[in-house]
MARVOKE-927249 format. One line per 10 residues: number of its first residue (from 1); their letters; for each residue x, y, z of N, C-alpha, C, CB. Coordinates in steps of 0.2 Angstrom, whole numbers, m for minus. Glycine has a CB too. Layout:
REM residues N
NUM = A = X,Y,Z,X,Y,Z,X,Y,Z,X,Y,Z | ... $
REM end
This chain:
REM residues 375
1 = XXXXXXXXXX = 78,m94,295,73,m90,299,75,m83,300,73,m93,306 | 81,m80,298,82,m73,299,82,m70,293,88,m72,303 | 80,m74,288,83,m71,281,75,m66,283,84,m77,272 | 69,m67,284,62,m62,285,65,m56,286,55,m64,292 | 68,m57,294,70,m51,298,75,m47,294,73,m53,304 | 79,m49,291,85,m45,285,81,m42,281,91,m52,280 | 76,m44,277,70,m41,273,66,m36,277,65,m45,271 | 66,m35,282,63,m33,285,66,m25,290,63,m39,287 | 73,m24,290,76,m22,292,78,m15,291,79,m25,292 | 75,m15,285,74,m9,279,68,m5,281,74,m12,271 $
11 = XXXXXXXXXX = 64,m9,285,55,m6,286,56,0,289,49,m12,291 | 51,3,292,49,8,297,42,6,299,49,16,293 | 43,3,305,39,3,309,37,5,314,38,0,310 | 34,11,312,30,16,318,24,14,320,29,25,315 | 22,10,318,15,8,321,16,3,326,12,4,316 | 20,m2,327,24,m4,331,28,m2,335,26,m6,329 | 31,6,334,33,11,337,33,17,339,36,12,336 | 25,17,341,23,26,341,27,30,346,15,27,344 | 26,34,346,28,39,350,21,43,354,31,43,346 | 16,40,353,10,44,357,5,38,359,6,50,353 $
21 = XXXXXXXXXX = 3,43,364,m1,36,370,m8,33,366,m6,40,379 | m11,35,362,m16,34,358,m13,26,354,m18,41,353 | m8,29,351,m5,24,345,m2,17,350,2,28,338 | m1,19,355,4,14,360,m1,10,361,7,18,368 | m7,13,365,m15,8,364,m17,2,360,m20,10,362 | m14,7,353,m17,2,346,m13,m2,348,m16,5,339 | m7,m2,347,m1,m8,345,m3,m12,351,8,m6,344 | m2,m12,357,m3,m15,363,m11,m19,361,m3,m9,368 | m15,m19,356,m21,m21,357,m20,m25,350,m26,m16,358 | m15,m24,345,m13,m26,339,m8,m33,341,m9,m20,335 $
31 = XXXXXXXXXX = m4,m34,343,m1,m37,349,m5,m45,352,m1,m31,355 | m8,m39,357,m13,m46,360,m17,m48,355,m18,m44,365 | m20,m47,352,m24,m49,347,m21,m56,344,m25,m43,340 | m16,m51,339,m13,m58,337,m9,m63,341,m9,m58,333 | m5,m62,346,m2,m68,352,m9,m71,355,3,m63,360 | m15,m69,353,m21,m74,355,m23,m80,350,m28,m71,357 | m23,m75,344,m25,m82,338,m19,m86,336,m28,m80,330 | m14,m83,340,m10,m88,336,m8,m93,341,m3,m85,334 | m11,m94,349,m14,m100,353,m16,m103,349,m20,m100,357 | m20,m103,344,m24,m106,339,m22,m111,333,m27,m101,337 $
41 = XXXXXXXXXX = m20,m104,330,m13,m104,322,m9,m111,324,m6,m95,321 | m2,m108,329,3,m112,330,m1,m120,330,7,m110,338 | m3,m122,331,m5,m128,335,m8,m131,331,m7,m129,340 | m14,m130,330,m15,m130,320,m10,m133,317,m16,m122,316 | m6,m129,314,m2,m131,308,3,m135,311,1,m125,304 | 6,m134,318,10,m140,319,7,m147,321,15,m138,323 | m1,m148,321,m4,m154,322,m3,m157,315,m10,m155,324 | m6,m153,310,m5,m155,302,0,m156,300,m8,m152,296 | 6,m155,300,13,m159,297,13,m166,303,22,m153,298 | 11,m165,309,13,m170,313,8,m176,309,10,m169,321 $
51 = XXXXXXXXXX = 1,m177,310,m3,m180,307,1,m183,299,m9,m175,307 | 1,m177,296,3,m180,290,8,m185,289,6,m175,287 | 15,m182,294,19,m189,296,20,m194,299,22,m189,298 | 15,m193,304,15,m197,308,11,m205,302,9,m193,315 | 6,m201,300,1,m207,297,2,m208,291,m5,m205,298 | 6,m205,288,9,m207,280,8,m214,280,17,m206,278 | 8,m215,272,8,m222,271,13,m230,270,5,m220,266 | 18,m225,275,26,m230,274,25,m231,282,34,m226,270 | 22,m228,286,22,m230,293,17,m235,295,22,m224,299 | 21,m241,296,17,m247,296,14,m247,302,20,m253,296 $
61 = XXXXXXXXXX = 19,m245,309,16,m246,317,11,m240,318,22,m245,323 | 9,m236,314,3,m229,317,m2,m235,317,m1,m221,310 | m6,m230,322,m12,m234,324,m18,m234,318,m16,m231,331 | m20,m237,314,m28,m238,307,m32,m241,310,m29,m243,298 | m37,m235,313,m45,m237,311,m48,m232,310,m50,m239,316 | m50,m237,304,m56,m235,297,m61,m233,299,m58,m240,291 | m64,m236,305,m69,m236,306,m72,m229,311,m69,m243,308 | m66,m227,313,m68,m223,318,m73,m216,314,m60,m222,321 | m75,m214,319,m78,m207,317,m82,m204,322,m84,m209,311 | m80,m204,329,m81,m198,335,m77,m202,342,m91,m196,337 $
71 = XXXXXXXXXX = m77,m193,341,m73,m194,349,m75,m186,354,m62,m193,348 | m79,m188,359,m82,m184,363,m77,m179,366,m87,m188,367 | m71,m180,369,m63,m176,369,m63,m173,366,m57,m179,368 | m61,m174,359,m60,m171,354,m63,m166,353,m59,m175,350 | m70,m169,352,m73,m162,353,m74,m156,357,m77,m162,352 | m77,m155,361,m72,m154,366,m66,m149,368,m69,m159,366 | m60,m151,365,m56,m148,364,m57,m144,358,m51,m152,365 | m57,m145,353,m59,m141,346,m62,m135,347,m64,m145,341 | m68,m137,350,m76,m131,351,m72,m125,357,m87,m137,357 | m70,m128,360,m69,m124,368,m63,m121,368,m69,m128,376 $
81 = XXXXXXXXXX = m57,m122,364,m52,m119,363,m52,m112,360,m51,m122,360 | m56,m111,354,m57,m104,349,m63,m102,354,m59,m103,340 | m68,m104,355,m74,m103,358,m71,m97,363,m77,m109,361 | m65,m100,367,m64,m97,373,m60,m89,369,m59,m102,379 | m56,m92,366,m52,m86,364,m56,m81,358,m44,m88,362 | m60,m82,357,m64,m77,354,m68,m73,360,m69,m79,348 | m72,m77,365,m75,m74,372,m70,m66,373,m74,m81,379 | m63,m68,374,m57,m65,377,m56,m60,371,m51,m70,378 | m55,m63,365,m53,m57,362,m58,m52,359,m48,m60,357 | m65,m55,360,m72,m50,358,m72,m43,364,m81,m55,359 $
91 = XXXXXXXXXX = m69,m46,371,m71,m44,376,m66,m37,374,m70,m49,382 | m60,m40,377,m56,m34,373,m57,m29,370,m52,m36,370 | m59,m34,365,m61,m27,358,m64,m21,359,m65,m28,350 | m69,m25,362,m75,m22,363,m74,m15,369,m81,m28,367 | m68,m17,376,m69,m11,380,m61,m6,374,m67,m13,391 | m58,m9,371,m55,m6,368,m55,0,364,m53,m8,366 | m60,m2,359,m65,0,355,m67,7,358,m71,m5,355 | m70,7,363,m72,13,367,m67,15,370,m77,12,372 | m61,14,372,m58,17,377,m54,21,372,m55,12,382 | m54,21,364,m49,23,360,m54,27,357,m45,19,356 $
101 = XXXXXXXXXX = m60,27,357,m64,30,352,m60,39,352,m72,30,355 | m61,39,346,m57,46,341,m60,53,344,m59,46,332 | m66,52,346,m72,56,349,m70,57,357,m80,52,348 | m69,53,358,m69,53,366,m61,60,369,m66,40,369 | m64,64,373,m56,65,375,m52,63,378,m54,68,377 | m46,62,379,m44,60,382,m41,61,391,m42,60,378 | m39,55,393,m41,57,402,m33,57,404,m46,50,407 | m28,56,400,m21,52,404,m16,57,396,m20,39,405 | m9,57,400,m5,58,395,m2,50,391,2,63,399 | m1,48,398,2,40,396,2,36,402,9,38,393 $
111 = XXXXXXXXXX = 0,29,403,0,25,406,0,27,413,4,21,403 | 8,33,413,9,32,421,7,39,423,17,31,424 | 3,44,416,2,51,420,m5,53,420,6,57,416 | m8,55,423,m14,60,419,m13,65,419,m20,61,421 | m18,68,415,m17,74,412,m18,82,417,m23,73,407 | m14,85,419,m12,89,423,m17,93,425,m7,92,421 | m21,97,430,m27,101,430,m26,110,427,m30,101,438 | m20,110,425,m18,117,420,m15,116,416,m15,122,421 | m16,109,413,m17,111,406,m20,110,400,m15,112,404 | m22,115,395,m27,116,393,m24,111,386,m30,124,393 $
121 = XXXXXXXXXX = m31,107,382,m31,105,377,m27,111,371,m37,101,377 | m26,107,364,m26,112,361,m29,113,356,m22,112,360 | m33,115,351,m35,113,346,m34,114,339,m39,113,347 | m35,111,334,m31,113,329,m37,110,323,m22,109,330 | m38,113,319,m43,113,313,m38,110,308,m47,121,312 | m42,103,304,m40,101,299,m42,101,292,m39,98,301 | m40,102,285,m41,104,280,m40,99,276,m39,109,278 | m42,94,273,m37,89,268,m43,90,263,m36,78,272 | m35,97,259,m37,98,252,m34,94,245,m35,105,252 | m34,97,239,m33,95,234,m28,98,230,m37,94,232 $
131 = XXXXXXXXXX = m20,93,234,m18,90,237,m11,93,241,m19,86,233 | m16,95,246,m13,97,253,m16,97,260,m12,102,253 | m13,100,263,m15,99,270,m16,106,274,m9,95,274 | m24,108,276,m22,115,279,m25,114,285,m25,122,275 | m21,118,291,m23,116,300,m21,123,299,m17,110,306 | m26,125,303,m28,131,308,m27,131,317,m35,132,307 | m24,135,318,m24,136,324,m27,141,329,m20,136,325 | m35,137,329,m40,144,331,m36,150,336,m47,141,335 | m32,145,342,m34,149,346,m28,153,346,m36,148,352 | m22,151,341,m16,155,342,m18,161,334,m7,149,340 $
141 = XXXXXXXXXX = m22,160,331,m22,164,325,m19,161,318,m19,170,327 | m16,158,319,m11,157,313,m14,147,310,0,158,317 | m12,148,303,m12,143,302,m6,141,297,m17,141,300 | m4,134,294,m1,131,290,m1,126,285,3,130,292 | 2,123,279,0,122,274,6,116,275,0,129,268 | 4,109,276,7,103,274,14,107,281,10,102,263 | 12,107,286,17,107,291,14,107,298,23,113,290 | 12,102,302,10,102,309,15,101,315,5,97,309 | 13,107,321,17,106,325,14,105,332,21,110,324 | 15,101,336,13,102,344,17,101,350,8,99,346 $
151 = XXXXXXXXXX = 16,102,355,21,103,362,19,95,364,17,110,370 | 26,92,367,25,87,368,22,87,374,30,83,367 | 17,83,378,14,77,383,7,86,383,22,73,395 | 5,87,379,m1,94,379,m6,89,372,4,105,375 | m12,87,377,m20,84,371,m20,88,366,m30,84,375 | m21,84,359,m22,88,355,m28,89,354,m19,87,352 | m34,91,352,m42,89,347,m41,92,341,m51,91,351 | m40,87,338,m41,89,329,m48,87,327,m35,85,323 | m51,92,323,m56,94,320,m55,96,316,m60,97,322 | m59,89,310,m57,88,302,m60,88,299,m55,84,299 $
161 = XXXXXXXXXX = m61,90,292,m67,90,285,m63,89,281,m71,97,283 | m64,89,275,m62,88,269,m64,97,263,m67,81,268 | m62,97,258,m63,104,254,m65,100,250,m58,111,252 | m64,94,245,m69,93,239,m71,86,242,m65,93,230 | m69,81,240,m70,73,241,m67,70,248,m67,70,236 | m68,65,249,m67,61,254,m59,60,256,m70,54,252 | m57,60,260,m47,60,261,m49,54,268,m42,70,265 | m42,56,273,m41,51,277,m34,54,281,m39,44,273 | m35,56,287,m29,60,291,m26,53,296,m33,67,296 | m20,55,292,m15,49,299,m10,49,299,m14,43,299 $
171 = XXXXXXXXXX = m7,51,306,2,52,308,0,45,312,6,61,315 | 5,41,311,4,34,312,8,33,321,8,29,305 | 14,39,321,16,39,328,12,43,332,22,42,329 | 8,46,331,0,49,336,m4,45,337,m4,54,333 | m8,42,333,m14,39,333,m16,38,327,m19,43,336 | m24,32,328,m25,30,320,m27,34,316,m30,26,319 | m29,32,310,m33,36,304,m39,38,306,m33,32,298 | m42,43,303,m49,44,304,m49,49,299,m52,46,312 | m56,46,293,m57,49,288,m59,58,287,m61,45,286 | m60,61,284,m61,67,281,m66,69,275,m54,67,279 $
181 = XXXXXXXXXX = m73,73,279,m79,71,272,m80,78,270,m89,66,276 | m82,82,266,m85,88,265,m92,86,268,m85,91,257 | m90,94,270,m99,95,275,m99,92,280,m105,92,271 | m95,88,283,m95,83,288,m88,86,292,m94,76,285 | m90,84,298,m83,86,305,m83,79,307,m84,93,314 | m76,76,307,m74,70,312,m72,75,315,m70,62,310 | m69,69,322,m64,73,328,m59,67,328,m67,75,337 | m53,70,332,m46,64,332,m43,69,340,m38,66,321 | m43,63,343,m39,66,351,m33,62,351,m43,64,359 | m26,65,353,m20,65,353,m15,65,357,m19,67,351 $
191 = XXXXXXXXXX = m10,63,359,m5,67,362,2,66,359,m5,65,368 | 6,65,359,13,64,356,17,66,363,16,69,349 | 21,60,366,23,61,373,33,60,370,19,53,378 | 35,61,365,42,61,362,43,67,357,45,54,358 | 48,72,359,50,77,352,55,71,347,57,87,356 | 49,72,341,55,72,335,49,72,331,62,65,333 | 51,72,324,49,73,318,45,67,314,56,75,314 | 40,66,312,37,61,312,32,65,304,32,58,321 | 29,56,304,27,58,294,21,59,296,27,50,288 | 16,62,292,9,61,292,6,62,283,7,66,298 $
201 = XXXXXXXXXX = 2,57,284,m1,57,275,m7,57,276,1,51,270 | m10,56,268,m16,53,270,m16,45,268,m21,58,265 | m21,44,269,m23,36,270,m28,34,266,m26,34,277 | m31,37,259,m38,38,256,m37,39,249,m41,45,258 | m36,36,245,m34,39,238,m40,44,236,m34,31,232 | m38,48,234,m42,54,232,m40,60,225,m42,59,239 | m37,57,222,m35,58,215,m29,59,214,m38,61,212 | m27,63,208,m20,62,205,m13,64,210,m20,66,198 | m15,69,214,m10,70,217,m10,66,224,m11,77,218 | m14,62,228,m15,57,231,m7,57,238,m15,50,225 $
211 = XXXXXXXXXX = m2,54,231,4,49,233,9,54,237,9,46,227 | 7,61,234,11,65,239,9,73,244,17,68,234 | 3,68,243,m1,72,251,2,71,256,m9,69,254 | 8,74,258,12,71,264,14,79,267,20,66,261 | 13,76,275,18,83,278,21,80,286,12,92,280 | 24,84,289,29,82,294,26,85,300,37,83,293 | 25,80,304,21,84,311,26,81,316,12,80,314 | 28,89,320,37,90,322,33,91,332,44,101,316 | 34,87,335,33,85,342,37,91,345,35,77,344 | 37,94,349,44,100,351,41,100,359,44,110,347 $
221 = XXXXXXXXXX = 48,101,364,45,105,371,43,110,370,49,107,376 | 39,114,376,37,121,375,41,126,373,34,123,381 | 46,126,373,50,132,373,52,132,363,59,131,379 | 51,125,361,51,124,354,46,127,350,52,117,353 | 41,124,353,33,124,351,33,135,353,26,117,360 | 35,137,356,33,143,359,36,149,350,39,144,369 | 44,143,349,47,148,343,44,146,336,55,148,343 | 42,138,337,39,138,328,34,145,329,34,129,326 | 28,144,335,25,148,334,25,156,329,23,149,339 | 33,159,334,33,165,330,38,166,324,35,171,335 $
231 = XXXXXXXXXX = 40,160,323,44,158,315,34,160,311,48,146,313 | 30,154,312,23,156,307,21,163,309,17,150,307 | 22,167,313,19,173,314,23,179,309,21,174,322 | 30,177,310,35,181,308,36,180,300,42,179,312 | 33,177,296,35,171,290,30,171,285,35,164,293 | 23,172,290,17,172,287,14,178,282,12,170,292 | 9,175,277,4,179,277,m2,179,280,2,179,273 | m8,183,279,m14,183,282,m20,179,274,m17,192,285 | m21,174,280,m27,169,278,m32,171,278,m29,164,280 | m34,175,274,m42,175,272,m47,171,265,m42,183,272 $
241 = XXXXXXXXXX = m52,175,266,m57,172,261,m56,172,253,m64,175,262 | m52,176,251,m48,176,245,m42,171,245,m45,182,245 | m38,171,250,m33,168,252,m33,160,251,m32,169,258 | m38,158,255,m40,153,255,m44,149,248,m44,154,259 | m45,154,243,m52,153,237,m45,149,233,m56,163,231 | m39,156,232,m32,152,229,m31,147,232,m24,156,229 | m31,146,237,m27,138,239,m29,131,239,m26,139,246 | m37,133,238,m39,129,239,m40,124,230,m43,130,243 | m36,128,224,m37,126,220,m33,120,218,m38,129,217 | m32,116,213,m28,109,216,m21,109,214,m31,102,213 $
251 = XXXXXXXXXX = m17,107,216,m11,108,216,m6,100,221,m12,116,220 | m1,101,216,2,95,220,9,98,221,3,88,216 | 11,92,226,19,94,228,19,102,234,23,96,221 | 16,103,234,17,110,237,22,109,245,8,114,239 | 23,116,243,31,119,248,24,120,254,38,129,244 | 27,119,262,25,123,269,23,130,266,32,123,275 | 19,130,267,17,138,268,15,140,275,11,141,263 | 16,147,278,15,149,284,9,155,283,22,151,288 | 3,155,289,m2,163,290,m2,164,294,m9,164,288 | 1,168,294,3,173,303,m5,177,305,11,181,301 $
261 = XXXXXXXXXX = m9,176,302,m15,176,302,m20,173,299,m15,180,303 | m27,173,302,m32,168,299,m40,171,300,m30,160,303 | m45,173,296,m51,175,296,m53,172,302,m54,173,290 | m59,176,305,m63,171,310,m68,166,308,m67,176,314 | m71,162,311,m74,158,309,m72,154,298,m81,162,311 | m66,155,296,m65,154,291,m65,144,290,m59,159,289 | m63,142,294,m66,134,296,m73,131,298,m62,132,301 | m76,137,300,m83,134,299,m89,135,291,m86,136,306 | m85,139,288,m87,139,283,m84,134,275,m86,145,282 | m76,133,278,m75,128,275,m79,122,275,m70,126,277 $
271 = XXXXXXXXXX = m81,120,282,m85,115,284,m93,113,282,m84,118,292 | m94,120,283,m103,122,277,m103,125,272,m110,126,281 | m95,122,267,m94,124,262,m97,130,257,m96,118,260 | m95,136,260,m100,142,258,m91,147,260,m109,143,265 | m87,146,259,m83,150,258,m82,156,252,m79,147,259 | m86,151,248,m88,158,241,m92,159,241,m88,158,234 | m95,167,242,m102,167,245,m106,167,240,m103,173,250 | m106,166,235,m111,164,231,m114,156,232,m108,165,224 | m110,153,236,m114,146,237,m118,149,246,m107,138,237 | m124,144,246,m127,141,251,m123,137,258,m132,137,247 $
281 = XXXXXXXXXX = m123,140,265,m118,137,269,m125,129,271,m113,145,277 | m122,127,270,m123,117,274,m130,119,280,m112,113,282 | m126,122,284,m131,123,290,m136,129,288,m128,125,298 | m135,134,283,m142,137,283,m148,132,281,m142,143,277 | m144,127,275,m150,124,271,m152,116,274,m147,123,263 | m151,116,281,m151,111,287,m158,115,290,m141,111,294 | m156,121,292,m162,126,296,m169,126,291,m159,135,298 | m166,128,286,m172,128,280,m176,123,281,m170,126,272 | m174,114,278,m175,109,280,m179,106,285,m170,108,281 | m176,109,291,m177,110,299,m185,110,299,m172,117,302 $
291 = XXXXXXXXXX = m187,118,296,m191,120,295,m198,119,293,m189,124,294 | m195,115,287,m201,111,284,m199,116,276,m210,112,288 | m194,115,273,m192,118,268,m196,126,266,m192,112,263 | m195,128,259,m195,134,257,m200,134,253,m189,135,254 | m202,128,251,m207,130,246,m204,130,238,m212,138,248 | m209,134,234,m207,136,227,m201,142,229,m214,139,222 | m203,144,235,m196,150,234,m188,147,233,m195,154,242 | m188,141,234,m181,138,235,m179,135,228,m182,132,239 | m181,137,224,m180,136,217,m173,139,215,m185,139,212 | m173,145,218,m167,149,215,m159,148,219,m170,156,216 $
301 = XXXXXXXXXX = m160,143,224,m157,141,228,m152,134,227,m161,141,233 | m156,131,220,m151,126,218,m143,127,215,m154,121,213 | m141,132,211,m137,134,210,m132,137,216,m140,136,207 | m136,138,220,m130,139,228,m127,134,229,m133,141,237 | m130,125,229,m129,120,232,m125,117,229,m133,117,234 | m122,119,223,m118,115,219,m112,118,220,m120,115,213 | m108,115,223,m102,114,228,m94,111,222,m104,107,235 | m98,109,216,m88,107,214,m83,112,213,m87,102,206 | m78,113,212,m74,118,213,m66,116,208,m74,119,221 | m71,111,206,m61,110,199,m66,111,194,m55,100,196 $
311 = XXXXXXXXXX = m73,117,194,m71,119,186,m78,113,179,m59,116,184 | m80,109,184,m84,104,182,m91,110,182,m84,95,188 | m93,111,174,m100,112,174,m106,107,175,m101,114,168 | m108,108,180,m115,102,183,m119,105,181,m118,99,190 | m122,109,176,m127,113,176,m128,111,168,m125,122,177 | m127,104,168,m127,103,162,m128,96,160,m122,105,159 | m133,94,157,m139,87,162,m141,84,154,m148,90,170 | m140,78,152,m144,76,145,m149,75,145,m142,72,142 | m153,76,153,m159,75,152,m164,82,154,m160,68,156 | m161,86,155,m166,94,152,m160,97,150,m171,100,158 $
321 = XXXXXXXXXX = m160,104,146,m159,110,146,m162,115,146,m157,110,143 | m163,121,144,m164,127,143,m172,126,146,m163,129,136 | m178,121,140,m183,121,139,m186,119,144,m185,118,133 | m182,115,147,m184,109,152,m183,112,161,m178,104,151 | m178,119,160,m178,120,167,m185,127,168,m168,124,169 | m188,128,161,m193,132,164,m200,129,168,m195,136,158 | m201,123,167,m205,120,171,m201,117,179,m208,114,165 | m202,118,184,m199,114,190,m201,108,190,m200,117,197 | m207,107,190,m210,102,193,m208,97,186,m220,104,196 | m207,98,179,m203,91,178,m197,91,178,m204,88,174 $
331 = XXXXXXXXXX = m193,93,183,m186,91,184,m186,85,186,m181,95,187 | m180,80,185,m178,76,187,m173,74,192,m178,74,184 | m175,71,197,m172,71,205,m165,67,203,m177,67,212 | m163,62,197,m156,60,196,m153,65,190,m155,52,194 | m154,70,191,m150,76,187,m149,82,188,m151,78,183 | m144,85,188,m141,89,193,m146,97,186,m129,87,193 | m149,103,191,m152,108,189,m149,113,185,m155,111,193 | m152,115,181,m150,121,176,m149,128,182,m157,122,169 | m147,133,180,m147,139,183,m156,143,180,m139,143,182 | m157,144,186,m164,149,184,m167,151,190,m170,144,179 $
341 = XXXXXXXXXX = m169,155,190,m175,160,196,m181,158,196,m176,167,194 | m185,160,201,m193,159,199,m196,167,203,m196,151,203 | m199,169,198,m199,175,198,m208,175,198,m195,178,191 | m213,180,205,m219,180,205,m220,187,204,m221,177,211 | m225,188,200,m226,195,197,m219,198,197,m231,200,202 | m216,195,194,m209,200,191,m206,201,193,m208,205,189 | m205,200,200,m203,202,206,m198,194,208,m209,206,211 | m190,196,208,m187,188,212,m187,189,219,m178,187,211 | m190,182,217,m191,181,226,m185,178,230,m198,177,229 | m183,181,235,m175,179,238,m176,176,243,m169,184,240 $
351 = XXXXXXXXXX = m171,174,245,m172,168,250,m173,171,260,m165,164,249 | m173,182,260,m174,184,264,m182,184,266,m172,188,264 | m186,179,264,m194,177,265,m195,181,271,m197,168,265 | m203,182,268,m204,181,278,m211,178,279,m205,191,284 | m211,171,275,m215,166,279,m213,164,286,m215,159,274 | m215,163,290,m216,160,298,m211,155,299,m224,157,299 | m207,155,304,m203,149,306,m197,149,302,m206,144,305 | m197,152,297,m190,152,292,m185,158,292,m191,151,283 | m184,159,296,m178,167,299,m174,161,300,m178,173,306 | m167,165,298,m161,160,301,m161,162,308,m153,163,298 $
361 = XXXXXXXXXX = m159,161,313,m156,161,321,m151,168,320,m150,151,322 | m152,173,324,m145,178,320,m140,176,326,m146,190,319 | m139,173,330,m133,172,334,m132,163,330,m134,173,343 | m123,164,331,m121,158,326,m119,152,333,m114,160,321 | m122,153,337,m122,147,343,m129,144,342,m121,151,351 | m136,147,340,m140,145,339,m142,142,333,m142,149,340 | m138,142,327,m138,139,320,m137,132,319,m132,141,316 | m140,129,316,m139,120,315,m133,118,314,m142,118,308 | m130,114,316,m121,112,314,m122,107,310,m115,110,322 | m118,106,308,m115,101,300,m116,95,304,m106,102,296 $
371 = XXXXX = m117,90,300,m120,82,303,m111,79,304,m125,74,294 | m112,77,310,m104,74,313,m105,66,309,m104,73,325 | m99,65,310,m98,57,306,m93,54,313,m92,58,297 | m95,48,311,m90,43,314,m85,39,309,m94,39,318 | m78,38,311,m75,35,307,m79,29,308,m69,35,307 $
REM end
C-alpha cells in the first residue's frame, strides 16, 4: 500500500496545495466531491469480492435460491443511496459553481479575513502570445514578458485575450484555468495569501512552442512588490505600438523582458485586434454592424478584417482570383476575399461616409466593447 505513495512522492501538488483562497476553494470542493462518491465506490467493490466469495462454487453452506428475483430492501437501498448523494453533491456544485465564478469579484482575502475597505484591487492585463506571456500593468505603467508579480492578501482582476489563437491562463497556486480567445476578454479574480515563487503556464495547446509557454508568478509583501516595481521601471524599455508589432511575432523560449513603460489604451487594441493600424479594430466593425452595416461601401473593408499575423496569405482562395474579385456579389461566403476597392465615379469611397447613423461614437466610453466570453 505505500509503494503508490513512494511513486508519488516525486509529484508537485499544488493543486492540492495552493497558496490562494480561490484555489483553496477548488480543492476543498475537489475533496468533497470525491469523499462523497467514494460513499458509494468503497462499498461497491468491497460487496463484489465479498459476494464473489462468499458465493463461489466450493461453498456448500451459502444460501441458493435460484429462484429468487426481488427484494423491495434492496431496492431501496440501491436507488436512495446515490440518489441522495448526487441531491448533495449537485447541491454543492451548484452554490460552488457561483461562488467561484472567475467573473465574480471577490468578497474575502480567506476564510478568516475580508477584504479590508483601503484596499484597492489590482489589475493587471493579460496577453497569451505566440509563445509568450505579456501582462500589463495599467495602473502602474509598466508591463512584462513571461514574469508576473503581486503583493500578497491585495485581489487581483486579470483581464485576458489572446494575440493569435485560443490559449489557456493558469497559476494552479492562485486559481483555476480560464481560457484566452482573440477578440474576446475573459476575467480571472485572485488573491495569493503566501510570498514565494509559483509556476504558471498555459493549459491549451496552441502550437509548436506550446510546452514552454511558461513563467513564474513571484507572490511578495508590499515592500517586495514596491521594489520589483522599480527593478521593471529601472530595467525597462517603453512598450509601444512598434514595440509590441516585434513582440508579438512568434518566438519560443523567451528570456523576462521588462517596459518601464507602456502606450495608453495599447491592450484594448490588442483586444480589437487593430494594433496595426491598417487593420479594422473589433468594436468599430461591432458599431458598423450595430448600425445595420455599410452597404456596398464596406467592400473595401474586408482586407482590414483579416487578422493572421505569421505571414499566412488569405488573400488567396481557389475558388476566385483576380477575375472573380471584380464582381462582389459573386463572392463566396466560405472563402476568404481578394484585396480590392469599390470605387463610384472614380472616386474611393472610405469608410468616413456620412450616411445617417454610421459615425463612430468620438468618446471611447461610448464605443461597442468586444463580446465577453465565459470560460
Amino acid at each position: 500500500m505505500l509503494a503508490p505513495l513512494l511513486l508519488l512522492s516525486g509529484c508537485n501538488l499544488v493543486v492540492m496545495s495552493p497558496s490562494g483562497d480561490i484555489a483553496m476553494q477548488q480543492r476543498d470542493l475537489i475533496i468533497f466531491a470525491t469523499v462523497l462518491m467514494l460513499l458509494i465506490i468503497v462499498p461497491v467493490i468491497f460487496l463484489t469480492f465479498l459476494f464473489a466469495w462468499r458465493y463461489r462454487a466450493s461453498n456448500k453452506s451459502a444460501t441458493y435460491l435460484p429462484d429468487w428475483h426481488h427484494s423491495t430492501k434492496l431496492e431501496l437501498v440501491v436507488w436512495s443511496a446515490p440518489i441522495a448523494i448526487i441531491l448533495v453533491l449537485g447541491t454543492v456544485t451548484w452554490i460552488a459553481t457561483h461562488r467561484l465564478d472567475p467573473y465574480r469579484p471577490l468578497d474575502r482575502l480567506d476564510a478568516e479575513r475580508a477584504i479590508p475597505a483601503d484596499v484597492k484591487p489590482m489589475t493587471v492585463e493579460v496577453v497569451a502570445m505566440d509563445w509568450k506571456w505579456l501582462f500589463v500593468y495599467p495602473d502602474l505603467g509598466i508591463a512584462t514578458v513571461n514574469e508576473l508579480a503581486a503583493p500578497v492578501d491585495v485581489p487581483i482582476n486579470f483581464k485576458i485575450t489572446a494575440q493569435s489563437v485560443m490559449n489557456s491562463f493558469y497559476i494552479p497556486a492562485l486559481a483555476g484555468q480560464i481560457y484566452a480567445m482573440p477578440g474576446m476578454q475573459t476575467q480571472l479574480h485572485g488573491v495569493i495569501n503566501k510570498p514565494g515563487v509559483y509556476e504558471g503556464f498555459s493549459a491549451n495547446y496552441s502550437g509548436a512552442g506550446f510546452s514552454n509557454m511558461r513563467f513564474k508568478f513571484h507572490g511578495l509583501d508590499q515592500k517586495g512588490f514596491d521594489n520589483w516595481v522599480a527593478q521593471v521601471k529601472a530595467n525597462g524599455t517603453a512598450l509601444n505600438q512598434d514595440a509590441y508589432m516585434k513582440l508579438e511575432k512568434p518566438s519560443e523560449k523567451d528570456p523576462v523582458r521588462y517596459f518601464a513603460s507602456t502606450e495608453k489604451n495599447l491592450y484594448n487594441k490588442v483586444l480589437n485586434m487593430c494594433v496595426d493600424p491598417d487593420k479594422m479594430c473589433v468594436d468599430k466593425m461591432m458599431h458598423i454592424d450595430m448600425m445595420g452595416g455599410a452597404g456596398k461601401e464596406s467592400a473595401e473593408n474586408r482586407d482590414k478584417l483579416q487578422y493572421d499575423d505569421r505571414g499566412v496569405d488569405l488573400s488567396v482562395s481557389p475558388d476566385h482570383g483576380t477575375e472573380g474579385a471584380k464582381e462582389h456579389s459573386s463572392i463566396k461566403t466560405d472563402a476568404m476575399p481578394v484585396s480590392s476597392t469599390t470605387k463610384a465615379d472614380d472616386t474611393t469611397m472610405h469608410m468616413n461616409h456620412t450616411m445617417p447613423g454610421m459615425n463612430m461614437p468620438d468618446s471611447e466610453k461610448d464605443a461597442a466593447t468586444p463580446a465577453q466570453a465565459k470560460n
